[in-house]
N, C-alpha and C positions, 0 to 999 in steps of 0.2 A: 630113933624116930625124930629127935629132935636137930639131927645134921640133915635128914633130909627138908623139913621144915625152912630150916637154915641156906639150905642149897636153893629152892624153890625161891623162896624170898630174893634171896642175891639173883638169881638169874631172871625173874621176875621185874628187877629194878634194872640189871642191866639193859635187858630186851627194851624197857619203857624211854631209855636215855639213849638207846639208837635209834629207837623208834620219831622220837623229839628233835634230834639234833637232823634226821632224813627230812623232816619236813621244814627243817632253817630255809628259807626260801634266800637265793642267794645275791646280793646285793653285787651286780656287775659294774659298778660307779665306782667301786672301792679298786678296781683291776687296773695295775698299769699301765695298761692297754684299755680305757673306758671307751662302751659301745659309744655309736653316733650313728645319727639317722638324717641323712639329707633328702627331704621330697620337694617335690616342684609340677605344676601342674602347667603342661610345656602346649605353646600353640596351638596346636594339633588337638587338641582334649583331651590328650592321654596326661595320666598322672603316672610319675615315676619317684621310686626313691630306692637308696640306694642305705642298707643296715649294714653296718660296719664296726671293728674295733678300730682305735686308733691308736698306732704306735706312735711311741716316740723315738728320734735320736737320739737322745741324750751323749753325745760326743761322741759315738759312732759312727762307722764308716758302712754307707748303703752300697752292695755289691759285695761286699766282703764283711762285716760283721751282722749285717742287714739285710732282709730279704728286701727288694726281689735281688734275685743269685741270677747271670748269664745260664740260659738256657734251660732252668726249671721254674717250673708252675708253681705260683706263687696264691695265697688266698687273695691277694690283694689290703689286707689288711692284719690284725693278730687276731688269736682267739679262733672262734667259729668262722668258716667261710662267709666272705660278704657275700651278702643278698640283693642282685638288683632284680624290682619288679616290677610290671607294668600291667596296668589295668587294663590298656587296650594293646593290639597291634602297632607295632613301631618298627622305625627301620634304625639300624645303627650305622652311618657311614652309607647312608646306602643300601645297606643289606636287609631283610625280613626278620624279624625278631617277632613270634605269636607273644600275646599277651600272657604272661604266669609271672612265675618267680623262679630264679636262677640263682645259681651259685657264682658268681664274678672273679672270674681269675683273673689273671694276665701272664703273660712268659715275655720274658727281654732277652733279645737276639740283637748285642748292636746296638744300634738306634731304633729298631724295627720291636714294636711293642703290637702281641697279639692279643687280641680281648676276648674270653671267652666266656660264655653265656653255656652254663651248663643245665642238666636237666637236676642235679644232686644236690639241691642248693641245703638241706639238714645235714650239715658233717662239720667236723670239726678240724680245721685250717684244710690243708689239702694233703691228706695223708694217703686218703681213696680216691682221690681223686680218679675220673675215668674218662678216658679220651670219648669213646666209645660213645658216653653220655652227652654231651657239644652237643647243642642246638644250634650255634651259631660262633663260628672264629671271625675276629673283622680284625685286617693287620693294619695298623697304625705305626706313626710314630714316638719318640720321646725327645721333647726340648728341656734345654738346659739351661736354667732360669739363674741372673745373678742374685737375689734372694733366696735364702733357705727356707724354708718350711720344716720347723722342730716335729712338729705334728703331721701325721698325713692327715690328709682332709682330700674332702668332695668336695663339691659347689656343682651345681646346675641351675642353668638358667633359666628364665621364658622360653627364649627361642631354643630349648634346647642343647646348647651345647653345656658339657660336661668333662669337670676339671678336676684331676687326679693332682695331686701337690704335694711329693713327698721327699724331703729335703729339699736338693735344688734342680728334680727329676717331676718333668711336669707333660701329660696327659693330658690330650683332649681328643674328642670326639664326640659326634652331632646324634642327636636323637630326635627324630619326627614325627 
């Protein structure tokens, strides 16, 4: 009687120390990759921002040790897919973007960078990724900046436009 006692007890404390350690709420500042959030409230009166992790270099080579990789879909950042969202209706380049929140890829072909605005924006980098789900592809380009950039980073402005800076691989495109 008293192993069973014994059993209960232990499994009793065990159950309570996963139960404790599931609700660690989890400190994503500490990742080496830490989130970043750039918003900006662009001429138009739309508010836009853009949730992201940010990798780093650190003496790597972007293209080859480094996403983005020629010709696959990238989250645009580490960790969870970035999120861009808009409170209202915007165009990107041009194009129709409805107001929500998106999951933000991109794919590099070349010089030819494609921006996708997807419907799946809760996932985790782009494993699921689905074509299927694009709300919106805008093809762009990529310039090649004599400054590195250690950090990828966003910036957007007033006027809307909007700057991808990751190594010495640099994105833009207009938002209205």
């Amino acid at each position: 009687m008293k192993k069973i006692y014994v059993l209960l007890a232990f499994a009793t404390c065990l159950l309570i120390s996963f139960q404790v350690n599931a609700q660690k709420k989890v400190d994503k500042s500490k990742r080496p990759s830490p989130p970043a959030l750039v918003t900006q409230t662009i001429k138009s009166g739309a508010t836009i921002s853009i949730d992201y992790s940010q990798p780093s270099v650190k003496g790597r080579t972007i293209g080859k040790d480094l996403e983005p990789m020629e010709g696959k879909v990238w989250r645009t950042g580490a960790n969870e897919a970035t999120v861009f969202s808009t409170n209202k209706d915007v165009t990107i380049d041009g194009q129709k973007l409805p107001a929500g929140k998106y999951g933000f890829f991109t794919l590099f072909e070349g010089n030819d960078v494609y921006l996708i605005f997807n419907k799946t924006w809760n996932q985790w980098g782009a494993f699921k990724y689905d074509a299927k789900e694009d709300m919106l592809r805008v093809k762009t380009s990529k310039k090649m900046e004599s400054n590195a950039s250690e950090k990828m980073t966003f910036t957007i402005s007033k006027n809307g436009e909007v700057n991808l800076r990751w190594g010495k691989i640099k994105v833009a495109f207009k938002v209205k």
